[in-house]
N, C-alpha and C positions, 0 to 999 in steps of 0.2 A: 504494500500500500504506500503508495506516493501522493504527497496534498503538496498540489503544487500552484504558485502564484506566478504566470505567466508575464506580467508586468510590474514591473518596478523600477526606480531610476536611483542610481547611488553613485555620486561624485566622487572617485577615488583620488587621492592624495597628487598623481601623474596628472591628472585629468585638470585637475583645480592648476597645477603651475603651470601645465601646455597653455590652456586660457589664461590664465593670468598674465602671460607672457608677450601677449597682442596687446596692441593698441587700437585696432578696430574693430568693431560686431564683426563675429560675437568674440566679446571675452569677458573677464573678471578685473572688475577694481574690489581687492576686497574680498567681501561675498555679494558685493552687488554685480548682477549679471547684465548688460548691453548688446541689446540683437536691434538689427535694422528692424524697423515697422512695429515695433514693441515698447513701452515705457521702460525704465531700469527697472528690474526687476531682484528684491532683497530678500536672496537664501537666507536659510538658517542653518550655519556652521552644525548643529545638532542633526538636523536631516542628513545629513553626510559622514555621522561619523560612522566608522563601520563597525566598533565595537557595540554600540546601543544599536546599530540596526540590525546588529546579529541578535542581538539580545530578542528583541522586535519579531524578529522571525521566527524565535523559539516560541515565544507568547500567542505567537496567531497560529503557531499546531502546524507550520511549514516544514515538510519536509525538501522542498524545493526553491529558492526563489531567485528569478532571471530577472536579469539586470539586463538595460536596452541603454544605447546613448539618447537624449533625451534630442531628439531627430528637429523640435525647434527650432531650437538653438541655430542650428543650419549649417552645420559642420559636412554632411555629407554635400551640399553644395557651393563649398568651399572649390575654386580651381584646385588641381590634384596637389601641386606644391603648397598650396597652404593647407589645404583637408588632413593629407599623412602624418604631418606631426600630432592634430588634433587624433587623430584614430588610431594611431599606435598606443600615444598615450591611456586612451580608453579601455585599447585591446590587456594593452599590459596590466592595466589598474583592474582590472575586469580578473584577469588569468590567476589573480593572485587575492584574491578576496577566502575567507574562509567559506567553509558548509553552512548555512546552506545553500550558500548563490551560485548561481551560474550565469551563462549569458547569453546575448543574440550576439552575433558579428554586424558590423557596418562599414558601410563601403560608400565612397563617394561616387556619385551620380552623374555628376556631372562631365567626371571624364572617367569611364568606366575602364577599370581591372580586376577581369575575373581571376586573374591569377593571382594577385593581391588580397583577392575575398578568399578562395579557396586556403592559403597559406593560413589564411586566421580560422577556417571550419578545422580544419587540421585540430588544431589547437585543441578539439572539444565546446566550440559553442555548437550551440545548440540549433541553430537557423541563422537565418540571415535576416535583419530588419532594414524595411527601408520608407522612407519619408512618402507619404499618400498624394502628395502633390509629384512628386517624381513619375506614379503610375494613376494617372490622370484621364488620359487620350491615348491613340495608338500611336503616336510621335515616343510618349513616354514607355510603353511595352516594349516598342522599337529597340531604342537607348539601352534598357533594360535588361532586354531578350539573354546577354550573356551570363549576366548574374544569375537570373529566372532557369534558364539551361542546368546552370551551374547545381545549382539547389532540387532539380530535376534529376539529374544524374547522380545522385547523393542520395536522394529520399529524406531531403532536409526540409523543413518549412519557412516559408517567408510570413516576417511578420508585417503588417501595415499599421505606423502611426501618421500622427498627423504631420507637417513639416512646417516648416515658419511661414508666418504669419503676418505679411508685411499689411501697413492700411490702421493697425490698433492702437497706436500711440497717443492719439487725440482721445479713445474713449476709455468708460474705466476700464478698471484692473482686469473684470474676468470679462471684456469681451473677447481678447483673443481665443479662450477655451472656451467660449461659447455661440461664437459664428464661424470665423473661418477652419476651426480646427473641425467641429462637427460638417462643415462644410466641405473639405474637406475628403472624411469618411466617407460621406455620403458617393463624392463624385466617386471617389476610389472602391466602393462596392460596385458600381453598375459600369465603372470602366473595367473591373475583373472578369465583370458577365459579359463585357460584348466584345474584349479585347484579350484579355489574359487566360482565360480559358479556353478559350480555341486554340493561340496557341501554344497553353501548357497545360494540356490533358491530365499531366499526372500530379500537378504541384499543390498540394497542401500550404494553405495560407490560412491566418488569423489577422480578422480587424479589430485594431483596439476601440472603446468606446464603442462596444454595442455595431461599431458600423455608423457611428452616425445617428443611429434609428433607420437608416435605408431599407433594412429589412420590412419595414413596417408599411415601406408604402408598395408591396406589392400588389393589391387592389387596382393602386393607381395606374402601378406600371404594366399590369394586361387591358387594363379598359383604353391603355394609349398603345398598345400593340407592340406589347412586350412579348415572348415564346411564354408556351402554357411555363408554370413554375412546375422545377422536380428537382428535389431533394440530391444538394450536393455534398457527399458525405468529406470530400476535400477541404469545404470553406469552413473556418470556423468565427467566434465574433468574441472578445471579452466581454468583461463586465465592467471593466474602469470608470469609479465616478457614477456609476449608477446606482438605486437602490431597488425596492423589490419589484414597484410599480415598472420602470421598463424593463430589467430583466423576465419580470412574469411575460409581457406583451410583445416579445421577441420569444419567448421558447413558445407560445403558442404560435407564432408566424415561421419558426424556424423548425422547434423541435428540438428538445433537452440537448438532442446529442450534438447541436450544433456549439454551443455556450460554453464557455471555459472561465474558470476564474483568474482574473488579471484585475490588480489594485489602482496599479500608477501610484504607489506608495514611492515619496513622501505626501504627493499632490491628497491621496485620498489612504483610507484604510482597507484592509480585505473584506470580503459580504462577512459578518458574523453570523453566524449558524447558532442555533436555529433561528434565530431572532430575523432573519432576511427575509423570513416567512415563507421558504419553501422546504418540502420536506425531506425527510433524510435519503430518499432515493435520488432526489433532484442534486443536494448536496455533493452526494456520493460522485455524481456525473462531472457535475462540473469542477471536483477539485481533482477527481483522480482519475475517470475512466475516460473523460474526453480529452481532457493534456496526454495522456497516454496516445491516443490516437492520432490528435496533433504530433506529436513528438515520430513516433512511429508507424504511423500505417495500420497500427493493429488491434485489434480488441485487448 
């Protein structure tokens, strides 16, 4: 039995000096963070330390928790000579974390090296994560397609977050997480239907944040001439930042076994059981038997 938290973001010591070490978005003054299209944004040195979030992980019953670079930020769309110092550092900080973390690999997008992503699956991560606006349109599967191969030929899963967020600065604090990132999701669910799955039959992918809620508008999307809907046992969706009310109203649109549990912790905490108010069979899926799936292909 494996209880495993698909999402979560933890600044490792490399990680904090690589950014700290720029002088333009994205970096660190501090622990205050600077990204183009975003206000500065003030960590808390305590979300990052790794000894309390170890601690953290013990207390929420984790037998597993994966760490993702926090895709934002916009590191992977950095030109490749500035991205690599940012992504090593991550990989390293990442490779050297105690039990019970593990991690996605990251790869910059914008000028793609599958041999450079491959060198880091090597390593033992665990999939590949990559920014939702990267895989957007078929320009972006395009770009992509090597990575997507890559993860293909593996039997690895690609994860989907949301990517930076330019446009927020002027408004508050949570509109970034709460228009263009869920925006986002959304596009990145139904660019996987009409773009990424044809052409990658066999690739196992998870969307953070529920998807957006994309799931939800499939009503919308056959009465506009969408293909009938049929259960794809590849795709799966977190649960990041939601509570029980959308999680219920996606497993009835998707089905238990699509749903996995991911926190996005520090941002949020894991679903508490039973209090999330589904029941112990529902639990069961989403912390052990669906990450299994995800992870490996298998019941």
């Amino acid at each position: 039995m494996t209880n495993v938290d698909v999402h979560q973001h933890l600044w490792t010591p490399s990680l904090v000096t690589a950014l700290r070490s720029r002088r333009e978005p994205p970096y660190l003054e501090g622990w205050t963070l600077f990204l183009d299209g975003e206000p500065p944004y003030e960590t808390s040195p305590a979300d990052h330390d790794i000894a309390g979030r170890t601690e953290l992980a013990v207390a929420d019953g984790l037998d597993r928790a994966l760490v993702s670079l926090s895709t934002p930020i916009g590191v992977e769309w950095l030109p490749a000579a500035e991205a690599r110092p940012l992504l090593d550092a991550y990989h390293e900080g990442v490779a050297e974390l105690p039990e019970p973390f593990g991690g996605w690999a990251a790869a910059c997008v914008r000028d793609i090296d599958a041999n450079a992503a491959a060198k880091e699956l090597d390593r033992g991560f665990v999939g590949l994560q990559l920014p939702a606006n990267a895989l957007a349109d078929p320009t972006g599967y395009a770009r992509c397609a090597p990575l997507l191969d890559l993860l293909e030929e593996r039997g690895l899963p690609l994860f989907v977050h949301p990517g930076p967020a330019p446009g927020g600065s002027e408004g508050p604090g949570w509109w970034p997480a709460m228009v263009p990132y869920v925006q986002q999701m959304h596009s990145a669910w139904f660019a996987f239907r009409a773009f990424g799955r044809p052409r990658h039959p066999r690739l196992r992918v998870c969307f953070a944040l529920l998807a957006g809620l994309a799931p939800l508008h499939g009503e919308r999307y056959a009465a506009r001439g969408g293909p009938r809907e049929v259960t794809d046992p590849g795709v799966f969706v977190d649960t990041s930042s939601y509570g029980p009310t959308a999680v219920d109203a996606i497993v009835h649109a998707l089905g238990v076994d699509a749903v996995v549990q991911g926190s996005d912790r520090p941002y949020a905490r894991p679903p508490q059981y039973p209090g999330f108010g589904l029941g112990g069979a529902t639990a069961y899926a989403l912390r052990i038997a669906n990450p299994r799936r995800l992870f490996t292909g298998k019941e």
